[in-house]
C-alpha positions in Angstrom: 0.0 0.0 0.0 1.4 3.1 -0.7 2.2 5.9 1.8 3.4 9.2 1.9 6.5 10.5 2.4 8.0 13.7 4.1 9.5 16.3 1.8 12.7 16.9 2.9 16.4 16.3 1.4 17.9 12.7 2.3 21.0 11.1 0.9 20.7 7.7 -1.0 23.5 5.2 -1.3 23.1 3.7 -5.2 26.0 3.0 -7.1 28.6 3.7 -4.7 27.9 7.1 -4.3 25.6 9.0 -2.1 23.0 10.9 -3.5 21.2 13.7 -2.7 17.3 13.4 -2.9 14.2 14.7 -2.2 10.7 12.9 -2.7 7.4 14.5 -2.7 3.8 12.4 -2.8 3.5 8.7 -1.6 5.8 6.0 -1.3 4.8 2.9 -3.6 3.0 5.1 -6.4 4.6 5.2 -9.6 7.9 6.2 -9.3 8.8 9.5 -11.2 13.1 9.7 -11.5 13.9 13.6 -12.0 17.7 14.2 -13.0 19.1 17.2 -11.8 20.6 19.1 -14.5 23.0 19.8 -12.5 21.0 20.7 -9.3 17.9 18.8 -8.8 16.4 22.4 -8.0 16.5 22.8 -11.9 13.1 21.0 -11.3 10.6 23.4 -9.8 9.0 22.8 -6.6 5.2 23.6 -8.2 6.2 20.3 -11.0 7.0 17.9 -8.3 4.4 18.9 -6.2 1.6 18.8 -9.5 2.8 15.3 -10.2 2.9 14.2 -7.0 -1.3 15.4 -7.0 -1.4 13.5 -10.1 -0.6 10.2 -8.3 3.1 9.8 -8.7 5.9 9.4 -6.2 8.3 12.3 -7.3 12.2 11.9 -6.4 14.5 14.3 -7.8 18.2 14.6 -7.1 21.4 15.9 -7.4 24.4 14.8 -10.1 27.7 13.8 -8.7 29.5 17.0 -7.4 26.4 19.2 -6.6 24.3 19.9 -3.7 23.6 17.2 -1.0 25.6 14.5 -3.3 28.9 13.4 -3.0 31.2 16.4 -3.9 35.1 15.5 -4.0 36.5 17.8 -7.4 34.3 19.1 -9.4 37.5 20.5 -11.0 38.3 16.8 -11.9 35.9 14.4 -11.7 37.1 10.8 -11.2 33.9 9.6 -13.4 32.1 9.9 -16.9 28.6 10.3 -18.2 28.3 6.4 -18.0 29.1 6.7 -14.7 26.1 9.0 -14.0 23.8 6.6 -16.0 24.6 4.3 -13.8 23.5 6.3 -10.6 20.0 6.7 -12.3 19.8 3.5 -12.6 20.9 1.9 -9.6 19.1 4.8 -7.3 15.7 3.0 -8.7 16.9 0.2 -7.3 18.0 1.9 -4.0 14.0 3.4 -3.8 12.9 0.1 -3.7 11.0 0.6 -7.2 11.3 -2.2 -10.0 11.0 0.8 -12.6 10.4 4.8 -13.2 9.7 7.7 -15.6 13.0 9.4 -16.0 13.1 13.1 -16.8 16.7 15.3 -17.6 16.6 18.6 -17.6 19.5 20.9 -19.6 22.8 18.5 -18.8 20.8 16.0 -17.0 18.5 15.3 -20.3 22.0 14.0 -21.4 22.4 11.3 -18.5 18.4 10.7 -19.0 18.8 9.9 -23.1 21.6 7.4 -22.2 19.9 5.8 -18.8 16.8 5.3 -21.5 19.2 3.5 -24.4 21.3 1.7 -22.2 19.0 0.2 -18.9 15.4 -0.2 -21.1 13.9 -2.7 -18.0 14.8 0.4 -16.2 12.6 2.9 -17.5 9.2 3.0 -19.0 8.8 6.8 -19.8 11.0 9.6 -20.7 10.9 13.4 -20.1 13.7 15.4 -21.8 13.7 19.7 -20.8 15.9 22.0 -22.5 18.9 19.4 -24.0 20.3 18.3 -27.0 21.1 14.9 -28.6 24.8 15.2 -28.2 27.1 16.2 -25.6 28.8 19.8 -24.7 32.0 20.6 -27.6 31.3 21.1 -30.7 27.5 20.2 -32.2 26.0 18.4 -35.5 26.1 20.8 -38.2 22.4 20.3 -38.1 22.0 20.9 -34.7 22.0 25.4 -33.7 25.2 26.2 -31.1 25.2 28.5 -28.3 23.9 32.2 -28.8 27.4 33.5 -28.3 26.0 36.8 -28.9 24.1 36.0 -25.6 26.3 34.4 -23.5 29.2 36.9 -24.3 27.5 40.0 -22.8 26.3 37.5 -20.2 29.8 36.2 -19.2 31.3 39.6 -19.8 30.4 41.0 -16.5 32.6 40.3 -13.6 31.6 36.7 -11.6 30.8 37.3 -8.2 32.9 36.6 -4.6 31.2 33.0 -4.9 31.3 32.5 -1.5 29.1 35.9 -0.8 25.3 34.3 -1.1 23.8 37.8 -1.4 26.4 38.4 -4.5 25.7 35.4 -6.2 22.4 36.1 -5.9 22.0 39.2 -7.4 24.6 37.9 -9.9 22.1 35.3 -10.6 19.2 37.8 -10.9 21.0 40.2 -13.1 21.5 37.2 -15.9 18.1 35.9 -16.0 16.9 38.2 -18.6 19.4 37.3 -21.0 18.9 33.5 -20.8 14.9 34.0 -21.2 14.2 33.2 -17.0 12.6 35.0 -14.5 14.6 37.2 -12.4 13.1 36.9 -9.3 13.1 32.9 -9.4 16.9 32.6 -11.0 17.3 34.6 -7.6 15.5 32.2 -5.0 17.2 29.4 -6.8 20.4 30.4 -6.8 20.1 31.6 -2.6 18.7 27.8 -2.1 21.9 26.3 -4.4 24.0 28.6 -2.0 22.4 27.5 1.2 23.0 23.4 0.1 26.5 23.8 -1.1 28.4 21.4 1.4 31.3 24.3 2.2 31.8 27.7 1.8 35.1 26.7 -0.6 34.4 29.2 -3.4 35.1 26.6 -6.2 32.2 24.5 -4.9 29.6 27.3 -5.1 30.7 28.4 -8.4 30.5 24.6 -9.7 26.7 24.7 -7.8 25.9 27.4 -9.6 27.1 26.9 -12.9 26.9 23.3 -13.4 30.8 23.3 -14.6 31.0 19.9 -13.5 29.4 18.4 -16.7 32.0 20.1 -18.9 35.1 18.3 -17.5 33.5 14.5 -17.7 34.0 12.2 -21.0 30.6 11.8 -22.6 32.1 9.5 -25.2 30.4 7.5 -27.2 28.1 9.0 -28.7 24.2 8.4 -28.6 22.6 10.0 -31.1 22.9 7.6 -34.0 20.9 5.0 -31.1 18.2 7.5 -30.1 16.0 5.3 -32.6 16.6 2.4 -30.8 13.8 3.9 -27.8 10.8 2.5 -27.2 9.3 4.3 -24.6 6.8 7.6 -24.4 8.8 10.7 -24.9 8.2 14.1 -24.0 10.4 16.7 -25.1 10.0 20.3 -23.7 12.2 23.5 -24.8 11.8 26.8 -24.5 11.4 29.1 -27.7 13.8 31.3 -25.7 16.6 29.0 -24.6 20.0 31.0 -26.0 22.5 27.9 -24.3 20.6 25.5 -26.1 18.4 27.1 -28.9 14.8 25.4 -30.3 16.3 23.5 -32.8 18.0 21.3 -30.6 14.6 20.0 -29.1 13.1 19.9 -32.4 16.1 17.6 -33.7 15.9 15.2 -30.5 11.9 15.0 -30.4 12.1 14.1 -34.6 14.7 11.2 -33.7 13.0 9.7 -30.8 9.9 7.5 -32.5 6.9 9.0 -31.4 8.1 11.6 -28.7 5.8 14.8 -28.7 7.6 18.1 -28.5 6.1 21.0 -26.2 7.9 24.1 -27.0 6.9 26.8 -24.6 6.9 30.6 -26.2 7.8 31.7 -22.8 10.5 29.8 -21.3 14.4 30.0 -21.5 17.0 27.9 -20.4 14.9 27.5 -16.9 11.9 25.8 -16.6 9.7 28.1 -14.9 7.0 27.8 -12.3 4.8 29.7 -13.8 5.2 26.5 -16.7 4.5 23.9 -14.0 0.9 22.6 -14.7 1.1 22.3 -18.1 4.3 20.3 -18.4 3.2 17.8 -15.5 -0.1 17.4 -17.6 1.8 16.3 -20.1 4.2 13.9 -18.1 1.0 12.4 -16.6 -0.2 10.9 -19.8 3.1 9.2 -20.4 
């Protein structure tokens, strides 16, 4: 019988690692798997709580060298995307659940295409937010880069005293426009990414914030040739205004996954935003 569970951040030990996690709804429904991308608070509270209303046990959690998981050098990870496959796969195991929808959001969409090809007992549905079939370098000629444009007057102003949580969140706030977010949220999330860094060590909150961590891992091979191989729903949702990675990447990944519906919302940037919550759990529902 299934029974609820208290919100709240835990730590799960699932493929040697420990990983950080927070469940909302009732223990035994269908299990939900969200992929932090890298954060797990990429994944609004408002989704989580919408799906967990819809009947689903909702578990989202950090990637290796983030938040409330286990953080040794984000600098130099001692690990590769397979690596963080394997954590998805082997924390459904670790939840007691046989299988689970798996959404990835931004870098985590990447672990999520790859958990789906390579562990399909694993996972019956699949959810894939702002990504792109390949992995960070050089893209697919067919595939749109980076707004450089963007991302240079973005990363032209000076980075913050990372270990000041006030700085790094106004820092936060003052880039939102740019990337197509909402200011006010980019700064709550980037105070509660603060707050759940293990140590004030400056490196660590800047690898929080920016997700640097997925940059420095091996993501060889590649996947996208196999993305036809899936058999599973698919949901793909981008944002119209994502500059880091623009429409056509979702377009490319929702036309190579057989039969995956693609939800691009007008209003949404790299972020998924609150505001966006309702519709996109609708649409994981009917996975």
């Amino acid at each position: 019988m299934a029974r609820p569970v208290h919100e709240g951040t835990n730590s799960v030990r699932a493929n040697g690692v420990d990983l950080g996690i927070e469940s909302f709804g009732r223990v035994g429904d269908p299990l939900v798997l969200l992929i932090g991308g890298t954060t797990m608070l990429s994944w609004p509270d408002p989704l989580c709580e919408r799906l967990a209303a819809g009947g689903r046990w909702v578990v989202r959690y950090d990637l290796r060298d983030c938040g409330a998981s286990t953080t040794l050098d984000p600098e130099d990870p001692g690990y590769d995307l397979r690596d963080l496959v394997g954590d998805a796969s082997a924390l459904v195991g670790a939840l007691g659940a046989w299988s689970a929808q798996l959404g990835g959001i931004g870098v985590g969409g990447m672990v999520a295409q790859v958990a789906a090809l390579d562990h399909p007992d694993v996972f019956r549905a699949l959810t894939l937010v702002g990504t792109r079939p390949v992995a960070p370098g050089p893209v697919d000629e067919d595939l749109p880069d980076h707004d450089f444009a963007v991302l240079g007057a973005l990363f032209s102003s000076p980075f913050p005293d990372w270990a000041d949580r006030d700085a790094v969140a106004a820092f936060a706030a003052a880039g939102a426009g740019r990337m197509g977010n909402d200011p006010e949220e980019a700064r709550a999330t980037a105070v509660r990414i603060w707050d759940r860094t293990p140590s004030n060590d400056p490196v660590l909150h800047r690898a929080n914030q920016l997700g640097t961590v997925f940059s420095r891992i091996d993501c060889a091979p590649r996947w996208r040739e196999r993305l036809g191989e899936l058999d599973v729903p698919a949901l793909v949702v981008h944002g119209r205004a994502d500059p880091f990675f623009p429409v056509g990447n979702g377009e490319a990944l929702a036309a190579e996954i057989p039969g995956a519906r693609l939800l691009v919302l007008d209003d949404m940037g790299t972020a998924l935003r609150a505001a966006a919550a309702d519709r996109v759990a609708a649409a994981m529902l009917e996975l």
